[in-house]
N, C-alpha and C positions, 0 to 999 in steps of 0.2 A: 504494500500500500504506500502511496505517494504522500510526504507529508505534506500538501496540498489537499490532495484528498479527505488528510486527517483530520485537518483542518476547517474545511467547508461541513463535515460531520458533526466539530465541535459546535460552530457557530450556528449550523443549522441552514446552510444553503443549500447541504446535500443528505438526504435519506439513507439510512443504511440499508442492507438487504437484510433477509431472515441471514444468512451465513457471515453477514458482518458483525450483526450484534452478539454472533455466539463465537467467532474469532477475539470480536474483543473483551467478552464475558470471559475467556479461556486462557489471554494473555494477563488480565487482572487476576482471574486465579475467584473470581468469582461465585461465590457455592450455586447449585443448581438451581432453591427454589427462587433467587433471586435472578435467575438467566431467563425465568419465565415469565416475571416481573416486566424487566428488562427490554422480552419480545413482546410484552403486551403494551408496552409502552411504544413499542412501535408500530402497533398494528398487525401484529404478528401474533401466528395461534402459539400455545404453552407447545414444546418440541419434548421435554424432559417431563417423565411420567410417577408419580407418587401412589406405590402399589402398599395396598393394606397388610397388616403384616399375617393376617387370614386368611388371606388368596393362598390360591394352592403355588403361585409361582414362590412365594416366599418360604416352601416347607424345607426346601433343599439347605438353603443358606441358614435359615434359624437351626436346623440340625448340628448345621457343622458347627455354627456359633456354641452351640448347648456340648457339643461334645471337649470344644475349647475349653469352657468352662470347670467341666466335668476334669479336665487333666491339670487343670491349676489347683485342684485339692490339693494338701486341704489348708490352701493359701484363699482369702477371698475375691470372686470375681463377678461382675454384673455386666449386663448390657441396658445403656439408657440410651432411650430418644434424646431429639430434640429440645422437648420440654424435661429432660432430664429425668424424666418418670424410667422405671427401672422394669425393661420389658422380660428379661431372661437374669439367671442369676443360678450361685452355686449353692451348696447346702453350706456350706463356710460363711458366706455373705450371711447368708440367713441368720446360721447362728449366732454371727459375732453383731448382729444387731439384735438379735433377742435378749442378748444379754447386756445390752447397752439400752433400751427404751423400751416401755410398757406394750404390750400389743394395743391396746388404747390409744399411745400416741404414735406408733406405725399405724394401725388404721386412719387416723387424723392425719397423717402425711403424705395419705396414697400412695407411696411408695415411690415419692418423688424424691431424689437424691437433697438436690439444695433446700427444701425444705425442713427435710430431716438433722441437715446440720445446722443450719444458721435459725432456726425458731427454738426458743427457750428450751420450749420442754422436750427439743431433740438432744443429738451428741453434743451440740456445743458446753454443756456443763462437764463432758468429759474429755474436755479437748484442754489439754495442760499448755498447749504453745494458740491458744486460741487466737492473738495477737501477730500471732505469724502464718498461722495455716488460713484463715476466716478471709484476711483481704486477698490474700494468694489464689482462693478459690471467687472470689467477687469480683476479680479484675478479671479471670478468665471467663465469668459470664457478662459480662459488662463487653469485652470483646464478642464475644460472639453476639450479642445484641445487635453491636455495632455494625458488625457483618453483614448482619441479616437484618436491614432496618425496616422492610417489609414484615416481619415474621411479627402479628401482633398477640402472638401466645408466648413467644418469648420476651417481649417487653414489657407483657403483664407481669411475667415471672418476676422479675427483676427489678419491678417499681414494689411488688409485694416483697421483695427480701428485703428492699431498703427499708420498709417501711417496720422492720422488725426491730424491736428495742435492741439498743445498744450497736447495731449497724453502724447509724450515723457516725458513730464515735469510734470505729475503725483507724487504723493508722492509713493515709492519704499517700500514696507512692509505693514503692519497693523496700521490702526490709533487706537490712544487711544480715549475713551469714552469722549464724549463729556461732561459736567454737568449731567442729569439724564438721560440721553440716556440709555432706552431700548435694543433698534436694531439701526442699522442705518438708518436713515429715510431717507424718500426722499422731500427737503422742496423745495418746490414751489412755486415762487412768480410771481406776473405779477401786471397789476398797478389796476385790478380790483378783486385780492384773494390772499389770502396766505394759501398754504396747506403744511400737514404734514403727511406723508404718510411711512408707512410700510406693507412689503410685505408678502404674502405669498406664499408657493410653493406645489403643489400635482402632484402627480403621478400616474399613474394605477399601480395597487399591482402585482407581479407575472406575469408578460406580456410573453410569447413564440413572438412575432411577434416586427419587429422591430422599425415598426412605433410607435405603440402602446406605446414600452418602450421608444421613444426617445420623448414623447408627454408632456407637462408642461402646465399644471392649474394654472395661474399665479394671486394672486388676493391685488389690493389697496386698505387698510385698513386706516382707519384714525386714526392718534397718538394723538389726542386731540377732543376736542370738539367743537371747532371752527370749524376742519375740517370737521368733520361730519355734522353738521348745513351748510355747504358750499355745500356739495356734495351731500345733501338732496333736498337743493334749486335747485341744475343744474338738476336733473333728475322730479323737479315738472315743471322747464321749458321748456322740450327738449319736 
């Protein structure tokens, strides 16, 4: 493309086509359902398709996912949407939140990830680095908001966690590294464990489909040895 061309695009003397506005959706790096956005703003029908996770095309890939899962025991791992709600998960995960909130306020959370940590009567009472793990994970949803500035279930999410006491009053920027801090962990205390925990995150490679790319492999690794002798124990007992 000519940057002349680009230019008449910018300012609006010249129309893209359906295959311009997904060349330049592809060179920004663009997420999908914002590419549909994007062609609707031009005139152009949605090209990238948002398959329920129901449908039978989806049984193959949820398998594999669940079988992932199933070999990260008995370390914890989940699959969340978009809206961060937790569609797949391991017996691990399960556990290590039963023993950290009432079934009462897991029901109150739906099983949505950021709710569960940042409203009072979830983990955040048992988050010993709460001041370091809490904006770590609010700046990572505050990005993807930003992302996806179309997406208005996730911006609902995200005006509702601000709105949770003591949010406001988060540390504003990046924290510095703690003594030997790796990553930022996630330290968990309660009056019967203490864990230490970092995350990880995967994605399906190359996704056409919306759901597929909005889907996160989320998995609890232990930062020490204590905690893996811990979390080895919960899944010999469960």
């Amino acid at each position: 493309m000519s940057q002349r061309h680009l230019s008449f695009l910018e300012t609006g003397r010249a129309s893209p086509s359906r295959e311009m506005v997904v060349h330049l959706a592809i060179v920004l790096d663009v997420p999908l359902r914002e590419r549909n956005t994007w062609l609707g703003a031009a005139g152009y029908a949605s090209v990238y398709a948002e398959t329920g996770l129901g449908e039978g095309a989806m049984t193959q890939v949820l398998s594999t996912l669940d079988l992932i899962l199933t070999a990260h025991q008995p370390f914890p791992a989940y699959v969340v949407d978009r809206r961060w709600d937790v569609v797949l998960t391991n017996l691990a995960a399960a556990s290590l939140t039963a023993r950290l909130v009432s079934p009462a306020a897991a029901a109150m959370f739906g099983g949505n990830v950021l709710r569960l940590t940042f409203h009072p009567e979830g983990l955040r009472s048992h988050l010993v680095n709460w001041d370091q793990a809490a904006p770590a994970l609010l700046h990572r949803l505050e990005r993807e908001a930003a992302e996806r500035p179309s997406d208005e279930i996730l911006t609902e999410l995200l005006a509702e966690v601000r709105g949770y006491p003591g949010i406001a009053d988060l540390p504003d920027g990046s924290m510095l590294p703690r003594g030997d801090d790796l990553a930022v962990p996630l330290h968990i205390r309660t009056s019967d464990f203490d864990l230490r925990l970092f995350t990880t995150i995967a994605t399906i490679g190359a996704p056409y489909d919306i759901t597929l790319e909005e889907l996160r492999l989320e998995t609890l690794l232990p930062a020490d040895p204590e905690t893996e002798a811990a979390l080895r124990r919960f899944a010999a007992e469960t």
